[in-house]
N, C-alpha and C positions, 0 to 999 in steps of 0.2 A: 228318253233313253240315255244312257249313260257309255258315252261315247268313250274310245282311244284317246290319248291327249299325248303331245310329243316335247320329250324332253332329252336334249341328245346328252347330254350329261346324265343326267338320271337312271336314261338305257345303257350307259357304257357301262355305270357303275354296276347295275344289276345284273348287266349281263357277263360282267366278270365274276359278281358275287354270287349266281347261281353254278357255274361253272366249275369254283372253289366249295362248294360246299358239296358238291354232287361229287369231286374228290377226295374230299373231307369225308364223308360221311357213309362212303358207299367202297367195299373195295375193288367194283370195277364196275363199269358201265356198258354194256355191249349192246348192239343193235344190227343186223344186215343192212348188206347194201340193195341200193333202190334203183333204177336207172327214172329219175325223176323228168319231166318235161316242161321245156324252160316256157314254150307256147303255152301252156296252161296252167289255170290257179290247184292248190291243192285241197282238197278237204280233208281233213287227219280225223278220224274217229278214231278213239280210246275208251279204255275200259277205266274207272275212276274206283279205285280204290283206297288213296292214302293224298296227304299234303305235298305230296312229291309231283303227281302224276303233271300238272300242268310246268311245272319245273325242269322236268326230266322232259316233256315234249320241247317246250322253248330252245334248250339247252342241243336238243336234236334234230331243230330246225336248223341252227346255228351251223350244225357239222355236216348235216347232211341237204335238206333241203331247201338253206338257203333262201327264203322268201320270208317276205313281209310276214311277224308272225302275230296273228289275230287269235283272240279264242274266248269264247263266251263263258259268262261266269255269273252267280248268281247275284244278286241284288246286297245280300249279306256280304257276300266273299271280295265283290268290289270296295264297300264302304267298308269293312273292316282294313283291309289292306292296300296301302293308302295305294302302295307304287305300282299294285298290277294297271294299273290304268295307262302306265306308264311302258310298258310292256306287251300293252297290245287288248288288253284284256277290255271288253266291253258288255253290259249289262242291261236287262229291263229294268225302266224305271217303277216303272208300276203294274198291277196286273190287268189283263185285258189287252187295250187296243195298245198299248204302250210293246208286249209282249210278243205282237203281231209285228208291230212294226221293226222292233228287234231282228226277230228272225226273217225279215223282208230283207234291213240291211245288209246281215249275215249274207243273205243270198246276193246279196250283189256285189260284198266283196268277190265273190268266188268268178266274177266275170274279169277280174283285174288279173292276169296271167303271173303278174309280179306277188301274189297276195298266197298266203297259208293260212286256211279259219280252222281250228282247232274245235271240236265238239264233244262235249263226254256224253253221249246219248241216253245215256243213266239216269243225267240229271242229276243226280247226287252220289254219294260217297256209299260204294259196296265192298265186303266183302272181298278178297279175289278168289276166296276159294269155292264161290259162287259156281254152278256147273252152267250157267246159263247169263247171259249179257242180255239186260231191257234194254228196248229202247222205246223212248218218249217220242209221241208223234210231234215234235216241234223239228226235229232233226230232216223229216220231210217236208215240212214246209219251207225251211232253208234250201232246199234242193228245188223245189219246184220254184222259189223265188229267184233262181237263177236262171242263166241260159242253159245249164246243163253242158257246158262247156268246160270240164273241169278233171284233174285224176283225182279220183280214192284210192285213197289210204289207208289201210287198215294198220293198227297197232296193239298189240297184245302185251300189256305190261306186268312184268313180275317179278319180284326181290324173293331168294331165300339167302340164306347162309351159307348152306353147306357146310364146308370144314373151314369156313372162315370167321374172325369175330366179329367185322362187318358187312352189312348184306350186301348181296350183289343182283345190283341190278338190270334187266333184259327188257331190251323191246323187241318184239316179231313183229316185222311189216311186212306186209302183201301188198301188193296194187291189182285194185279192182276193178276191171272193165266194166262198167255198169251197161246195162240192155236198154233197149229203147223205153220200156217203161219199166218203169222201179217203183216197187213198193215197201213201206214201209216193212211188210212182214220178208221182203226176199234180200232188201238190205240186212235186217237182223237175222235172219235165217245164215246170209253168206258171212256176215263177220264171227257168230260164233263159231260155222266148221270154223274159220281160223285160228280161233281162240281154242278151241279145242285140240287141236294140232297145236299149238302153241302151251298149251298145262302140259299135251305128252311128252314133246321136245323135251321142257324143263324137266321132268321127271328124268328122263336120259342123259340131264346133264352132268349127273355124275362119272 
């Protein structure tokens, strides 16, 4: 498995350099506010559409939720880019038991109250004008591999224009009480209402 690796230099830098380019690039950034729980780890699901999306979450740990920020990434996305490792980002080595054991870790981040795991339950890069968000059964095995001791986070992310020439970017976050037992189809069931109230929202944001 393809662990976090810490470089306090490394982090400062990039965490200035996403900061600036998310300034640079975007003509505003907005997100609501959360009342977040210091006793508990967070789990952040997101919708993955574009090279931003783990950028714009990092960047929103930073101002908002403050915790250690972890987030899973594919096996490509780690070895291509050198510094997300550096940044929290951690990966399967291989397929199989390597895979298993990934999302075991994953789940035990989420018992450290100080900790933030980041997941795109997609698995990969869609769309966002997608009416519907998969999600991949690995995202419950992460859940079961923990004590279930943790808030959700729901995130709804979306860039248009509008009447501006660069885009503008939104997060909608909910916090999710999950139920004694959660399944895979009632976690995806509860995050797209979100997400669905989250395309309407944007449409009225003119």
């Amino acid at each position: 498995m393809y662990q976090s690796q810490k470089s306090p230099i490394v982090f400062k830098f990039f965490s200035w350099y996403v900061a600036y380019i998310i300034k640079k690039d975007f003509s505003s950034y907005n997100f609501n506010k959360l009342q977040i729980k210091d006793d508990e780890a967070v789990l952040l699901l997101a919708n993955h559409f574009s090279w931003w999306d783990g950028f714009l979450m990092f960047y929103l740990n930073k101002k908002l939720f403050k915790k250690q920020f972890h987030v899973l990434v594919t096996k490509e996305d780690y070895e291509k880019l050198w510094f997300l490792k550096y940044l929290g980002a951690f990966a399967a080595e291989t397929n199989g038991k390597d895979v298993v054991q990934t999302l075991i870790y994953a789940g035990g981040l989420l018992d450290n109250p100080d900790n933030l795991v980041l997941i795109f339950p997609q698995g990969k890069l869609y769309t966002s004008y997608i009416g519907s968000i998969s999600f991949e059964k690995g995202v419950m095995q992460v859940v079961n591999a923990s004590k279930k001791k943790f808030q959700t986070i729901f995130s709804a992310n979306l860039t248009d224009y509008f009447g501006e020439r660069k885009p503008e970017a939104r997060s909608y976050l909910a916090s999710w009480e999950a139920e004694e037992y959660v399944s895979l189809q009632l976690l995806k069931s509860e995050y797209n209402k979100h997400y669905g109230a989250a395309v309407k929202s944007q449409g009225k944001a003119l």
